[in-house]
BAGUMAR-454055 format. One record per residue (C-alpha): residue in one letter; chain; x, y, z. Coordinates in Angstrom, 2 decimals. Example, Ala and Ser with C-alpha at 12.3 -4.5 7.8 and 13.67 -1.06 7.14 Angstrom:
2
res = A | chain = A | x = 12.30 | y = -4.50 | z = 7.80 .
res = S | chain = A | x = 13.67 | y = -1.06 | z = 7.14 .
END
This chain:
256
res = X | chain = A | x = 23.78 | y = 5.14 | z = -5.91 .
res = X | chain = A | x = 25.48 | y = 7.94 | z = -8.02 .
res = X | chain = A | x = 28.61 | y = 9.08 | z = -9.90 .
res = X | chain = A | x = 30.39 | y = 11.77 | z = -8.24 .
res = X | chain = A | x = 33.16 | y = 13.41 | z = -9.95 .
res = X | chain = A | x = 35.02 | y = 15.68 | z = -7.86 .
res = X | chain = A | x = 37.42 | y = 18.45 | z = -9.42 .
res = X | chain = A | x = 37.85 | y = 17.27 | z = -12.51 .
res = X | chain = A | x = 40.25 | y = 18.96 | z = -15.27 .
res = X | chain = A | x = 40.57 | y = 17.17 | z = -18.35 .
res = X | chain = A | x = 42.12 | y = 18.20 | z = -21.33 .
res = X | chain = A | x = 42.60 | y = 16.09 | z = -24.91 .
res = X | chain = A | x = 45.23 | y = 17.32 | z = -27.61 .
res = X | chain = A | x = 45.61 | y = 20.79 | z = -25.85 .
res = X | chain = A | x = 42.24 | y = 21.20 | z = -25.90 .
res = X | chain = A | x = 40.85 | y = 21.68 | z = -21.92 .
res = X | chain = A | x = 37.46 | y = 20.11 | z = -21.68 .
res = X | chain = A | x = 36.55 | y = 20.59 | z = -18.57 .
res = X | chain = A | x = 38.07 | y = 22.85 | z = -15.41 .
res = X | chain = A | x = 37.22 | y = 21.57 | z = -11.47 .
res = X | chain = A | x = 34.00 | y = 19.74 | z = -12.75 .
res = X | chain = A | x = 32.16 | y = 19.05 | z = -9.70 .
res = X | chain = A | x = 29.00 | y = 17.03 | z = -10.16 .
res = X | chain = A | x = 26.93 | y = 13.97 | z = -9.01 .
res = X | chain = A | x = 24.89 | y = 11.73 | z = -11.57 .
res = X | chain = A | x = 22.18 | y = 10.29 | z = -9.05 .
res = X | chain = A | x = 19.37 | y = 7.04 | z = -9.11 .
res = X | chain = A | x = 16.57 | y = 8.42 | z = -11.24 .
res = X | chain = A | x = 17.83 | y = 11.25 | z = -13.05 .
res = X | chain = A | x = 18.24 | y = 11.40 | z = -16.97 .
res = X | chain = A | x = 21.38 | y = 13.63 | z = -17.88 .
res = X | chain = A | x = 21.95 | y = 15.50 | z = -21.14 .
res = X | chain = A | x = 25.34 | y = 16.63 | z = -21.76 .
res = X | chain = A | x = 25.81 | y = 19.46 | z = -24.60 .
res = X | chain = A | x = 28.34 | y = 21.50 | z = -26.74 .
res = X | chain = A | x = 29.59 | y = 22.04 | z = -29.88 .
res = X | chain = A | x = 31.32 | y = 19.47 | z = -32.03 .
res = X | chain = A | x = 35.27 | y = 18.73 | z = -30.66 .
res = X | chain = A | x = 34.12 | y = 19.96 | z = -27.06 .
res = X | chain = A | x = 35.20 | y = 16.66 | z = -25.79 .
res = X | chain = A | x = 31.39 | y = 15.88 | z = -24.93 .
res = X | chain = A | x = 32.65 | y = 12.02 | z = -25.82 .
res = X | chain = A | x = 35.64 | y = 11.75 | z = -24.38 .
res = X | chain = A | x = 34.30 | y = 13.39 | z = -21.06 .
res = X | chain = A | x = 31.39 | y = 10.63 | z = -21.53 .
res = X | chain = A | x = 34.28 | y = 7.63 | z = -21.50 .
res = X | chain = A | x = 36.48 | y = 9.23 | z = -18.82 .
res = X | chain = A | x = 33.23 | y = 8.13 | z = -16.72 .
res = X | chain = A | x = 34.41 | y = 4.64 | z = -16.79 .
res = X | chain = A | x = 38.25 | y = 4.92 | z = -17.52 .
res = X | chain = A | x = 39.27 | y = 3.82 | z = -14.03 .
res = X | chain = A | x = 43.44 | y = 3.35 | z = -15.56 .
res = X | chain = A | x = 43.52 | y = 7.11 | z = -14.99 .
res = X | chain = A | x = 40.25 | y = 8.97 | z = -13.48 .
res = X | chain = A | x = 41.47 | y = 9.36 | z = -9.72 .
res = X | chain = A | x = 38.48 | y = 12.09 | z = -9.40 .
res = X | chain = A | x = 35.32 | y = 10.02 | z = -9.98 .
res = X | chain = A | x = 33.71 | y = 7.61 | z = -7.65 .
res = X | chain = A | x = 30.78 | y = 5.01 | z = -8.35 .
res = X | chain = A | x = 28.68 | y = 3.89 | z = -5.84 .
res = X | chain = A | x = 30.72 | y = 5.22 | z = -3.00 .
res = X | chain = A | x = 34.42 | y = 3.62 | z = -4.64 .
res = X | chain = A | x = 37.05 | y = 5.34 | z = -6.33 .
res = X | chain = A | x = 37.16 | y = 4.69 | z = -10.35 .
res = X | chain = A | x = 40.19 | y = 3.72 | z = -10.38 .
res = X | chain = A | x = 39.86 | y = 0.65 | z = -7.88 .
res = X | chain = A | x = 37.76 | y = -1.23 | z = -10.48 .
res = X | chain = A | x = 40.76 | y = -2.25 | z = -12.03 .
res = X | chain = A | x = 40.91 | y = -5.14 | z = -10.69 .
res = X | chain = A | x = 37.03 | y = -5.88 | z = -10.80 .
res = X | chain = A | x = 36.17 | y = -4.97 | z = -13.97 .
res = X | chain = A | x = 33.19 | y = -7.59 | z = -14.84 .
res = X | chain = A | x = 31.78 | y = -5.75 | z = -11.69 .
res = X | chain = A | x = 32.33 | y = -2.39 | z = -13.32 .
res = X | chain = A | x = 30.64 | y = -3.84 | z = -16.57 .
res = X | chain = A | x = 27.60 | y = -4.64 | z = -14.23 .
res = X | chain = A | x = 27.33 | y = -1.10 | z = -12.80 .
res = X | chain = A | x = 28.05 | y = 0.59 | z = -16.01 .
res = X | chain = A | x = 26.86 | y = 0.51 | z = -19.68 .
res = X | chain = A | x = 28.30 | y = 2.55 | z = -22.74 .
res = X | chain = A | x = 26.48 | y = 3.06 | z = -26.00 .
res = X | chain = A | x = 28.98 | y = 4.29 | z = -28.22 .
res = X | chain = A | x = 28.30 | y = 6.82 | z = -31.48 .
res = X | chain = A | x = 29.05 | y = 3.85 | z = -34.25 .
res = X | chain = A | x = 29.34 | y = 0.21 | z = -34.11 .
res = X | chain = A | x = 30.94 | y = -2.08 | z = -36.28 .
res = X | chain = A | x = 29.68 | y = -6.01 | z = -36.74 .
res = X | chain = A | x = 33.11 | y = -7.87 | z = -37.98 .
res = X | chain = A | x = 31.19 | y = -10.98 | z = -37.31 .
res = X | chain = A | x = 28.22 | y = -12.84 | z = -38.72 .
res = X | chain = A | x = 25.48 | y = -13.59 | z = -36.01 .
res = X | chain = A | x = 21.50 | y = -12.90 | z = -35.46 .
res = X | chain = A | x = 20.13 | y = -9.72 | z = -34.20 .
res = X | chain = A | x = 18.94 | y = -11.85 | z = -30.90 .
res = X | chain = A | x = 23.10 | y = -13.08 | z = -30.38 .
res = X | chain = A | x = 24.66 | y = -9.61 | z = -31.02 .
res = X | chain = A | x = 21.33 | y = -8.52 | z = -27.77 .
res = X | chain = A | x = 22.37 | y = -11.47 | z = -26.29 .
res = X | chain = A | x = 26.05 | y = -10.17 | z = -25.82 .
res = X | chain = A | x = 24.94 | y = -7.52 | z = -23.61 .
res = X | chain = A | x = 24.36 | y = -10.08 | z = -20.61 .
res = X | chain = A | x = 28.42 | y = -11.55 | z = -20.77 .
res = X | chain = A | x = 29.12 | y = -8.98 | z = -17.73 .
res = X | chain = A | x = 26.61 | y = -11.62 | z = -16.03 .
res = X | chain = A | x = 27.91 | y = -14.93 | z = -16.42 .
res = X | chain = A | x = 30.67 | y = -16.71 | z = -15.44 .
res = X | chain = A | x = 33.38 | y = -18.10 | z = -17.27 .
res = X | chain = A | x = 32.32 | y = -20.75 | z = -20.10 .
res = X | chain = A | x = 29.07 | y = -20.21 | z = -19.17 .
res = X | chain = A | x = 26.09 | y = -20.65 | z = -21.96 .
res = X | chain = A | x = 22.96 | y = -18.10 | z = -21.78 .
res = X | chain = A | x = 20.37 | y = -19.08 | z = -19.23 .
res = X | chain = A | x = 16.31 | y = -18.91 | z = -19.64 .
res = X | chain = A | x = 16.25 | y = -15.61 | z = -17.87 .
res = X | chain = A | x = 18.93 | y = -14.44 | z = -20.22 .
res = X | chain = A | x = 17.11 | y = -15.29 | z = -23.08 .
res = X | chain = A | x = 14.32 | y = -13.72 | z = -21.98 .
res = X | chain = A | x = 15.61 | y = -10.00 | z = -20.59 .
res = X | chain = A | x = 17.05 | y = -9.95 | z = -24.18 .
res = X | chain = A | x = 14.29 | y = -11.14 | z = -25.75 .
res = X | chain = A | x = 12.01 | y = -8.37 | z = -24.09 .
res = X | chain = A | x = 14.86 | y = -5.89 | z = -25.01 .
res = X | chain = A | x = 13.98 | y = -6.55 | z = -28.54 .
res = X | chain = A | x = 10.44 | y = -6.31 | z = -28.26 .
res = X | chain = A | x = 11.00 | y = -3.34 | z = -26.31 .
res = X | chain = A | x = 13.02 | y = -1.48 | z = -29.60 .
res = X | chain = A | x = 10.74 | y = -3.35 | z = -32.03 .
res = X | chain = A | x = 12.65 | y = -5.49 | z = -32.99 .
res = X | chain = A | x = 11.64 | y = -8.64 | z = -32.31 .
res = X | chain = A | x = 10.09 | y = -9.41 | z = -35.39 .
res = X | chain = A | x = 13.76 | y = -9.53 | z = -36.39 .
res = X | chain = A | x = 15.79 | y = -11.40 | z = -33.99 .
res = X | chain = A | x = 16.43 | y = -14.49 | z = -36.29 .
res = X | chain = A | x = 17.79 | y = -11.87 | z = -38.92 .
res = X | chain = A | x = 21.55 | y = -11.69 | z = -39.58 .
res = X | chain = A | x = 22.36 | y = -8.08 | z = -38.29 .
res = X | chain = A | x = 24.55 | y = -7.28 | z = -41.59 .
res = X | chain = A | x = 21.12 | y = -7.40 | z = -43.68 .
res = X | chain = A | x = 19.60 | y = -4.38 | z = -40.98 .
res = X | chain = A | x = 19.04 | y = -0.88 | z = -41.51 .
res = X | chain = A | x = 21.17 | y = 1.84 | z = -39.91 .
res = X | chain = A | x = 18.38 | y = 2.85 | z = -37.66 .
res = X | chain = A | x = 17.58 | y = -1.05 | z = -37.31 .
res = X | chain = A | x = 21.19 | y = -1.15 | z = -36.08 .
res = X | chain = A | x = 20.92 | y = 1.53 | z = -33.79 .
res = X | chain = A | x = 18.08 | y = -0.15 | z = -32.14 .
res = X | chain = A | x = 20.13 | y = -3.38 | z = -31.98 .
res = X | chain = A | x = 22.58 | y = -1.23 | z = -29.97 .
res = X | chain = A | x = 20.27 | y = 0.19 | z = -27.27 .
res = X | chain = A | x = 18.54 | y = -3.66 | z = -27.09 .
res = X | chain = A | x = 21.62 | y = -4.80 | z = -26.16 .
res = X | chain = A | x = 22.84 | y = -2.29 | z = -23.69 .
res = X | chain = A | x = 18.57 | y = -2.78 | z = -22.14 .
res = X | chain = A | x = 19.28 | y = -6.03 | z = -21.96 .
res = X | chain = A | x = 23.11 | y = -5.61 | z = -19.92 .
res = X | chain = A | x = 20.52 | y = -3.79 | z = -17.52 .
res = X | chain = A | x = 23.80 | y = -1.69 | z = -15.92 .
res = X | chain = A | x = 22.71 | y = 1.10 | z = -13.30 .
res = X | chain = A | x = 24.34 | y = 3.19 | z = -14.94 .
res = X | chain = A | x = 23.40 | y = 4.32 | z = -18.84 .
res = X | chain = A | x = 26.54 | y = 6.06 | z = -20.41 .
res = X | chain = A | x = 24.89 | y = 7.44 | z = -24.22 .
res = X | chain = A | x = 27.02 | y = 8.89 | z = -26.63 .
res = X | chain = A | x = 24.09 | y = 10.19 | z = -29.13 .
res = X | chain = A | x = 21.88 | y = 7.52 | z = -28.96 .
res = X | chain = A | x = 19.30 | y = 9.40 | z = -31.41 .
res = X | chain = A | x = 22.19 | y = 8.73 | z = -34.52 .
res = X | chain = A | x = 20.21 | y = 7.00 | z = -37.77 .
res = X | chain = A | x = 16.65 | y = 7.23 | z = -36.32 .
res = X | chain = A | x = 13.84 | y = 8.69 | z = -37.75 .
res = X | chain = A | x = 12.15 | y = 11.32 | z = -35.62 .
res = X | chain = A | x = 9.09 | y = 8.63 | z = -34.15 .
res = X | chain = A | x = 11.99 | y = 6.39 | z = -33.14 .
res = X | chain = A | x = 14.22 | y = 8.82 | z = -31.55 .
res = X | chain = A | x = 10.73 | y = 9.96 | z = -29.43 .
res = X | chain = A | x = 10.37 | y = 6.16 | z = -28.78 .
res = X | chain = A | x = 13.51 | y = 5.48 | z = -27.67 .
res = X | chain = A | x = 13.48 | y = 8.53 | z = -25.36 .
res = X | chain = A | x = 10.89 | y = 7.94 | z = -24.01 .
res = X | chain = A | x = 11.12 | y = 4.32 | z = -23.01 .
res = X | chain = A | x = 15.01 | y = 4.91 | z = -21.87 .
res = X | chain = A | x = 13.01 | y = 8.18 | z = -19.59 .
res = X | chain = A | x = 10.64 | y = 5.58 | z = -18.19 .
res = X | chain = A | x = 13.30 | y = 3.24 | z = -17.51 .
res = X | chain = A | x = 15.55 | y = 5.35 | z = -15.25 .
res = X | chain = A | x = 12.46 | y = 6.69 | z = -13.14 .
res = X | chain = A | x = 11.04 | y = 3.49 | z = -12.86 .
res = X | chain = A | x = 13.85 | y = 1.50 | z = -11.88 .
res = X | chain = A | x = 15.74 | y = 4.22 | z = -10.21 .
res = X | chain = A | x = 18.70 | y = 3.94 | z = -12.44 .
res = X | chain = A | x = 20.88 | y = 7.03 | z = -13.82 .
res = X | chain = A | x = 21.26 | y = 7.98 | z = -17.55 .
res = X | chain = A | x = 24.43 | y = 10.61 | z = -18.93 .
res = X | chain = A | x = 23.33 | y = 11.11 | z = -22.55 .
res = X | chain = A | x = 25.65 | y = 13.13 | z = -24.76 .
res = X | chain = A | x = 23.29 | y = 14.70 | z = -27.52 .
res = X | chain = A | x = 23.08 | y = 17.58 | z = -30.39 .
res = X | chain = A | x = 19.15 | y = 18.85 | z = -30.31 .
res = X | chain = A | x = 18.64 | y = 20.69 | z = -27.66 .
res = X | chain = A | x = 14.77 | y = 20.79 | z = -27.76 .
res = X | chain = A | x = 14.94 | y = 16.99 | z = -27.80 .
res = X | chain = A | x = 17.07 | y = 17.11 | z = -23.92 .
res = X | chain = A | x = 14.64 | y = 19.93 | z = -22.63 .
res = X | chain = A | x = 11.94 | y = 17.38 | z = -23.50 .
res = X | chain = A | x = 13.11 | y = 13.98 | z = -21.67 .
res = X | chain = A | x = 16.24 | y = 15.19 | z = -19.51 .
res = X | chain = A | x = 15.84 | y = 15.99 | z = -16.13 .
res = X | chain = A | x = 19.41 | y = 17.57 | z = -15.84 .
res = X | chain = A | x = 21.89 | y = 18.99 | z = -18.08 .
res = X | chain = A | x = 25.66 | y = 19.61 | z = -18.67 .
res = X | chain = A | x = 26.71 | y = 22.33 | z = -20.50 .
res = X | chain = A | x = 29.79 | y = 22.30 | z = -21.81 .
res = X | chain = A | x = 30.73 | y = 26.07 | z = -23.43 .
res = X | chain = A | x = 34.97 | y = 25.22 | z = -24.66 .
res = X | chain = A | x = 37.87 | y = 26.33 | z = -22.74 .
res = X | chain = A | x = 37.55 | y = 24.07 | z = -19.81 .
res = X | chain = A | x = 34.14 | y = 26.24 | z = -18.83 .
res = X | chain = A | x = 31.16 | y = 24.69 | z = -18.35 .
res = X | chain = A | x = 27.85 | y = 24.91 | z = -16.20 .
res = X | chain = A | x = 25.19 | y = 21.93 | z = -14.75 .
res = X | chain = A | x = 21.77 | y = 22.21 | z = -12.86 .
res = X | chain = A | x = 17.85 | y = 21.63 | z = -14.00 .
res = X | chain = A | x = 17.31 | y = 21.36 | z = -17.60 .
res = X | chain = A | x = 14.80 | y = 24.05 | z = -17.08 .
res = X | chain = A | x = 17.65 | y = 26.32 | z = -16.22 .
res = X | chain = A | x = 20.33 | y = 25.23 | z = -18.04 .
res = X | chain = A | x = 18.69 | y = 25.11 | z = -21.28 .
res = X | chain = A | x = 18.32 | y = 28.84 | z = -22.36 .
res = X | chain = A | x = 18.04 | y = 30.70 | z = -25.19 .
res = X | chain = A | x = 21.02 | y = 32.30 | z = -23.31 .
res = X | chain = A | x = 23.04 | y = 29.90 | z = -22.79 .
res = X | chain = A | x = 22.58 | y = 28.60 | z = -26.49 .
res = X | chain = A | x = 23.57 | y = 31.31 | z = -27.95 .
res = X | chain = A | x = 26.21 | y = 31.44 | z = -26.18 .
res = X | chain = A | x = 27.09 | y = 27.71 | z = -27.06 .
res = X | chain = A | x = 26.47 | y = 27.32 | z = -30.51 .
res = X | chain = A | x = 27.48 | y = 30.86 | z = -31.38 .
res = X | chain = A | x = 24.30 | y = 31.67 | z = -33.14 .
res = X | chain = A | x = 20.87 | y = 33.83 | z = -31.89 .
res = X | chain = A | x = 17.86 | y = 31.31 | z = -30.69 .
res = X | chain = A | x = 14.46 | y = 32.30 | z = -30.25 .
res = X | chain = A | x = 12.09 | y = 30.13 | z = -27.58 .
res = X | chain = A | x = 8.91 | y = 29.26 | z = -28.84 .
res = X | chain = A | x = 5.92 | y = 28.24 | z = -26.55 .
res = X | chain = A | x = 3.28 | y = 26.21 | z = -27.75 .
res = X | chain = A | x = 0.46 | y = 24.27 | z = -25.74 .
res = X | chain = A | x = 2.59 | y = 24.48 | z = -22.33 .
res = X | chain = A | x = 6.10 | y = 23.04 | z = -24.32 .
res = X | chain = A | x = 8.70 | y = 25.29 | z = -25.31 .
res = X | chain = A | x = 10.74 | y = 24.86 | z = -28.19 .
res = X | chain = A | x = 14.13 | y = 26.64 | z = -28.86 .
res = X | chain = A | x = 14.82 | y = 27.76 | z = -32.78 .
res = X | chain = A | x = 18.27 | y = 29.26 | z = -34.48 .
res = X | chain = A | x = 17.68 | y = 32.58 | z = -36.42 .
res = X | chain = A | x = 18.42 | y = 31.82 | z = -40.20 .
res = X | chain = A | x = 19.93 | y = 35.77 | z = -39.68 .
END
């Protein structure tokens, strides 16, 4: 079970992205991809499951772009948590986590018992079960980010596609929900790409990063050796200092 993308260039507004990206997303490992803003860390993240034009990227063994026609079965596979959501409907917090298990059910079909349930535990799971009768206009935004990662626990893909899924949480939730989404992919051998901004929170929880450095140029291996205070610098454009502290390192911008 993996994505593969083989020599990939892709480029957005004249911008290049990425240049003959070569790399596998395997069962187990948690992914962090970063870069600057407008690196095209997001629209790198979606081109994972754009199979009308991605002819270089293969899941589970098939080309992307074969899913065209199978698409629920691609929904199965696959799960994207995008940056914002927008609610243009009225419905409980334990309906919108319920929506997450459509990719499941046939046509016309109503929610089972087991459905019910794997979203149910999905809310306990982001605390928020205490909430499911609530209407979801009425929650937080960090109540509503939790909503979105229920609901993407409770589609149970293979595949976890994160576009910053850390936006509106305090700093105990965004530990939480690392943690439990880190458990989750080792556990049940499943595969996480997580596009994120703090650094010190991927070299905690990721097993693998993707660094994406602007003009098509990028580099991937072990978080360990990706994450560097050179390859910050060179990143973000700015001098970092690594800081080690009871066996954890931490990486910090000089205010110079």
């Amino acid at each position: 079970m993996s994505i593969v993308v083989n020599n990939l260039s892709l480029s957005i507004a004249n911008k290049q992205i990425c240049s003959n990206l070569n790399i596998e997303f395997s069962a187990g490992e948690f992914w962090a991809i970063l870069g600057v803003n407008g690196v095209g860390k997001s629209t790198l993240l979606r081109q994972l499951i754009n199979c009308e034009t991605s002819h270089n990227i293969q899941i589970d063994d098939q080309p992307l772009n074969e899913y065209r026609l199978h698409r629920k079965l691609l929904a199965q596979k696959t799960g994207l948590l995008l940056q914002e959501y927008e609610y243009n409907f009225p419905c409980s917090v334990l309906e919108a986590a319920l929506i997450g298990r459509h990719p499941h059910m046939t046509n016309w079909q109503w929610e089972t018992e087991n459905d019910l349930k794997i979203a149910n535990n999905s809310l306990q799971q982001t605390e928020l079960d205490e909430l499911k009768e609530r209407n979801l206009n009425t929650l937080s935004g960090g109540e509503k980010r939790r909503l979105n990662i229920a609901t993407l626990l409770t589609q149970d893909p293979d595949y976890f596609l994160l576009d910053e899924p850390t936006n509106h949480l305090d700093l105990k939730s965004q530990i939480k929900i690392l943690r439990l989404l880190k458990n989750k992919f080792t556990r049940e051998n499943k595969t996480g790409v997580m596009v994120i901004h703090d650094a010190n929170l991927a070299y905690q929880y990721c097993d693998k990063t993707l660094l994406l450095f602007g003009d098509g140029q990028w580099a991937a291996g072990d978080t360990k050796d990706m994450i560097t205070t050179t390859n910050l610098n060179r990143i973000y454009d700015c001098t970092f200092q690594i800081i080690n502290h009871d066996n954890t390192s931490f990486f910090m911008p000089d205010h110079a």
